[in-house]
N, C-alpha and C positions, 0 to 999 in steps of 0.2 A: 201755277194755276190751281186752284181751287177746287176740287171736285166736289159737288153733293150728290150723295148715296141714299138713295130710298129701301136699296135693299137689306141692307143690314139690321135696321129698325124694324122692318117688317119682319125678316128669321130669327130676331128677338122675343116678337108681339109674339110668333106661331109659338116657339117655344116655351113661353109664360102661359100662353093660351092652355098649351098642353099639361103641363107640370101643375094650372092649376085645376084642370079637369082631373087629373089623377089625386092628387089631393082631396079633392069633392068626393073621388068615389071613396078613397080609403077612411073617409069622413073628418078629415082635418082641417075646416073647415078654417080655424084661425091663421093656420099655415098660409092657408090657399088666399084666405084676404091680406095679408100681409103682401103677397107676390103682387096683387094687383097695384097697390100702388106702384111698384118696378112696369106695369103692365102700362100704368098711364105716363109714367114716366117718357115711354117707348112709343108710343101714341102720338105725344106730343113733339117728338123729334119728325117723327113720320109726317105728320103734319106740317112742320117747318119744310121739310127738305122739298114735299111736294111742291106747297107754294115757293118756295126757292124753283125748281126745275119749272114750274107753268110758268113763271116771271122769266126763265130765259128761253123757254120755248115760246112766246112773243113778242120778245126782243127778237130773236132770229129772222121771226114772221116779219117783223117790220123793222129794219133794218134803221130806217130814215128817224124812227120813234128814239130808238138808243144814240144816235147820232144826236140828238138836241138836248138829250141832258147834256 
């Protein structure tokens, strides 16, 4: 079985989030945009996994829908 995790991508985002707000203050500015890219990297998993999870939370909802593929 398969599991998709929304969470781990997101305590990723927080912790980019952070690291590059601490950067901004200490004024390292090429640091901090360097991290963003990893920032959208994480973004974009997030992204996947939710639409993953909404696609099987409407399969569940309609059970008869998944039965006809």
């Amino acid at each position: 079985m398969n599991i998709t995790d929304y969470a781990m991508p997101l305590m990723n985002i927080e912790r980019l989030a952070k690291a590059i707000h601490d950067l901004c203050l200490a004024h390292k500015y090429g640091e901090a945009r360097e991290l963003t890219i990893h920032l959208g990297v994480e973004n974009r998993i997030l992204q996947a996994s939710l639409a993953i999870l909404e696609e099987k939370e409407k399969a569940f909802a309609n059970p008869k829908e998944l039965q006809a593929e």
